[in-house]
N, C-alpha and C positions, 0 to 999 in steps of 0.2 A: 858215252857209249863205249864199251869195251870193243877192242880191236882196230879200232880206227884211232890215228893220231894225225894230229895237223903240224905240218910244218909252218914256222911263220919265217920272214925278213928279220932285218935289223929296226923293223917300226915295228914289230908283234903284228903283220897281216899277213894271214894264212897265204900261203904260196904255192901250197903240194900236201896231199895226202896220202899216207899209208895205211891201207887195208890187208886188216890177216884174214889172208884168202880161204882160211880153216875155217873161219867162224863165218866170213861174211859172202864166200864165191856165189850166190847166186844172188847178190847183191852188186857186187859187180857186174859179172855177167848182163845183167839189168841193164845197167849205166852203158856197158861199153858198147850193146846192141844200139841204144839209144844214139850214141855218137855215131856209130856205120851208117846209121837207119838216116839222118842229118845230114852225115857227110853224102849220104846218095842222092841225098832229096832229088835233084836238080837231073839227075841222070834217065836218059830216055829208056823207059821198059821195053821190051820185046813178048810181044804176043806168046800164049800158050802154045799155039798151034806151030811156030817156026821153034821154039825150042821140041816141042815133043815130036816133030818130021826129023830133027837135026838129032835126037836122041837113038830114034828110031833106023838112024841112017847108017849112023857110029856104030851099031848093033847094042846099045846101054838099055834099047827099052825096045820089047814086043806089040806092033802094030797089031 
C-alpha cells in the first residue's frame, strides 16, 4: 500500500508506522478515534440532562 511504511527492529519486526497523512488522514483519524474511544472505555458518562443544565448555565446553549 502506497503511503504507509513500516519500521522494523534489528530482527525485521515492525515496531512503528509511518502514514502520509495526504493520502491516508481519514485513515488515521479512524484509528486514532478508535484509541480515545478504548482509552475511555472505563470512564464514567454523565447524563444529557446535567451537561445540557451546566451548558445552559454557562450561557453556551438556550433553554
Amino acid at each position: 500500500m502506497t503511503g504507509i511504511q513500516f519500521l522494523t527492529d534489528e530482527k525485521g519486526r515492525k515496531v512503528a508506522v509511518q502514514i502520509d497523512l495526504r493520502k491516508h488522514r481519514a485513515l488515521w483519524e479512524d484509528f486514532y478515534d478508535g484509541l480515545v474511544s478504548e482509552q475511555r472505555r472505563k470512564e464514567k458518562g454523565v447524563p444529557f440532562e446535567t451537561v445540557k443544565a451546566d451548558l445552559i448555565k454557562r450561557g453556551r446553549l438556550r433553554g
